[in-house]
Residue, then its C-alpha position, 0 to 999 in steps of 0.5 A: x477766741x472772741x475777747x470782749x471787755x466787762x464790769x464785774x457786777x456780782x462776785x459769788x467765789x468761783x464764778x463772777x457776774x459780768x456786764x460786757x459793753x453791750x449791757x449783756x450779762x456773762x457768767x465767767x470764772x477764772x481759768x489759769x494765771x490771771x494777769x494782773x498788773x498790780x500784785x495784790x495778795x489776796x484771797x480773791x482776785x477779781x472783785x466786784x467793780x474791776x474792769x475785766x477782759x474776758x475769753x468767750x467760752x460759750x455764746x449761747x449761754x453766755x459762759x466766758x473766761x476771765x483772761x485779764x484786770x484791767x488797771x484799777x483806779x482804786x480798790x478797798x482792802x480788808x482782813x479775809x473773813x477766812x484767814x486774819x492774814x490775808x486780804x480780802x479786795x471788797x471793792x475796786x474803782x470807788x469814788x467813795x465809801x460809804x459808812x452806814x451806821x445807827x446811834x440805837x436798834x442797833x447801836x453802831x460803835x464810833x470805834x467801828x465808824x473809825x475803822x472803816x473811814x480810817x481803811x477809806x483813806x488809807x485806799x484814797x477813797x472819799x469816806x461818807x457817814x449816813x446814819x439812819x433810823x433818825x425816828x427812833x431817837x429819843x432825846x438822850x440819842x438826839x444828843x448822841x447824834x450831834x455829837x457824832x455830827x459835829x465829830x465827823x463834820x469837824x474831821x471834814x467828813x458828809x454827814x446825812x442823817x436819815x429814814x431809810x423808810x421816808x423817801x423825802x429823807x434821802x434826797x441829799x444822799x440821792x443827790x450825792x450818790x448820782x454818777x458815782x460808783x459807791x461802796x456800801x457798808x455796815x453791820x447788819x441790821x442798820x438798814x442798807x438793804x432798806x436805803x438800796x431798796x428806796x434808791x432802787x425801786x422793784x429791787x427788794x432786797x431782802x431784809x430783816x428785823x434787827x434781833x431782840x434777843x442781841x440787838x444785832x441784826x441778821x445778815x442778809x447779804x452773802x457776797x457783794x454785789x454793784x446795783x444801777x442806780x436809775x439816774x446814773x451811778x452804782x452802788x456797791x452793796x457788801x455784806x454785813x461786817x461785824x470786824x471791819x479788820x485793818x490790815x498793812x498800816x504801820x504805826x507811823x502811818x496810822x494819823x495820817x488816816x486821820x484827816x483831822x490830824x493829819x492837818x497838823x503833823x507839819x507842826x509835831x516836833x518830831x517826824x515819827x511822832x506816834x502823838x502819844x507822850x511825845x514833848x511838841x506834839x500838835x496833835x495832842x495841843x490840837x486835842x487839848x484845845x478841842x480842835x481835835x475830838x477827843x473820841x476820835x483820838x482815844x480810838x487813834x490810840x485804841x487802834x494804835x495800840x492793835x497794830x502794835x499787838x499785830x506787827x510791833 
């Protein structure tokens, strides 16, 4: 049996979308034990930018089998959509994660901003923050967005502010997107098909009108799906999330998903810290003095509490 090696571009639950070398696309699914090198629990297997080695089923119409995985560099986990107790890969061999969100039409909670960087560094993907639909911001939302600007830039993340209709307003994100394989998520209706459609002329993606009736946008996307960008680079395209659920954090372990906090916790009296009460605690000085923001840290303590619900 002929064995060649691809790149999972399209996952759509039994059967996989895979690029060989050659640039050939191959429907393959998975027949059998997989071998895996690392044993993740998951409800999917294979996912959407892993490297596979595939079987030749059928040359002619261009069927394989997907025999083995290839070491990832990296993956991104998140609660199955199925079951709150399992995990769900939405990605793998990321160079960073992007987060699209919107401060109106709809409006995107910093909560769910969080949830998402905070699962970015919890995998060791470099988390990006792009809020779009500058143009309709009225002057109580202008503020709004420095707010959130000054938050993520101070916890050390890119900020890029944008139009996903005006091509001259994501020149700066093009630019850092180049060469890089990057996830892309959000909630539906905050414009990522617009952005995918701009950074990929002749895609058209579907997309929808955000709902009058609940603000919230229509899901357009099914299943992930990795785009070529023309000037080198891939993205990740994954569906509108309403939850973006943790899963496997320990309390302890919570800050240091914070970048900003975790700069500080060489200087917490205590080593198991929880920066709740506890007397010589940095983080909660850091805070105090502003060097901290205080939104971020009141959904440190928000999701904080959740894991305790979930796995104290």
């Amino acid at each position: 049996m002929t064995e060649l090696k691809g790149l999972v571009y399209k996952s759509t639950g039994s059967w996989y979308s895979v690029r060989a070398e050659d640039g050939v696309f191959w429907n393959a699914r998975i027949k059998g034990k997989l071998k895996i090198d690392d044993e993740i629990s998951s409800t999917n297997p294979v996912a959407v930018g892993d490297n596979v080695i595939f079987e030749v089923e059928n040359d002619d119409t261009k069927v394989g089998t997907i025999k083995e995985i290839v070491a990832r560099t990296n993956h991104i986990v998140r609660v199955s959509p199925h079951n709150k107790h399992q995990k769900h890969i939405v990605s793998a061999n990321l160079d960073a994660a992007l987060i699209m969100a919107t401060i109106t039409e709809p409006r995107t909670s910093m909560g769910f901003v969080d949830r998402f960087l905070i699962t970015a560094e919890a995998y060791h993907v470099p988390g990006i923050v792009v809020i779009n639909k500058m143009d309709v911001l009225k002057p109580k939302h202008q503020q709004l967005f420095q707010h959130w600007k000054d938050v993520y830039e101070g916890a050390g993340y890119e900020v890029y502010p944008i139009v996903a209709r005006q091509p001259e307003t994501i020149e700066a994100l093009k630019d850092r997107l180049k060469d890089k394989t990057t996830l892309f998520s959000g909630h539906s209706g905050v414009g990522k098909s617009t952005l995918i459609n701009q950074l990929i002329p002749g895609k058209e993606l579907r997309t929808q009108e955000v709902s009058g009736y609940s603000g919230k946008g229509q899901h357009t996307t099914t299943f992930a799906e990795m785009f070529d960008l023309l000037d080198g680079g891939k993205i990740i395209d994954t569906p509108g999330v309403k939850e973006f659920g943790l899963i496997d954090l320990e309390q302890e372990e919570l800050s240091h998903y914070f970048p900003e906090m975790r700069a500080v916790l060489h200087d917490c009296k205590f080593n198991n810290c929880l920066h709740i009460n506890e007397p010589g605690c940095a983080v909660k000085q850091a805070v105090a003095t502003k060097k901290i923001s205080e939104d971020r840290y009141i959904n440190y303590m928000t999701i904080l509490d959740t894991i305790e619900k979930k796995w104290g």
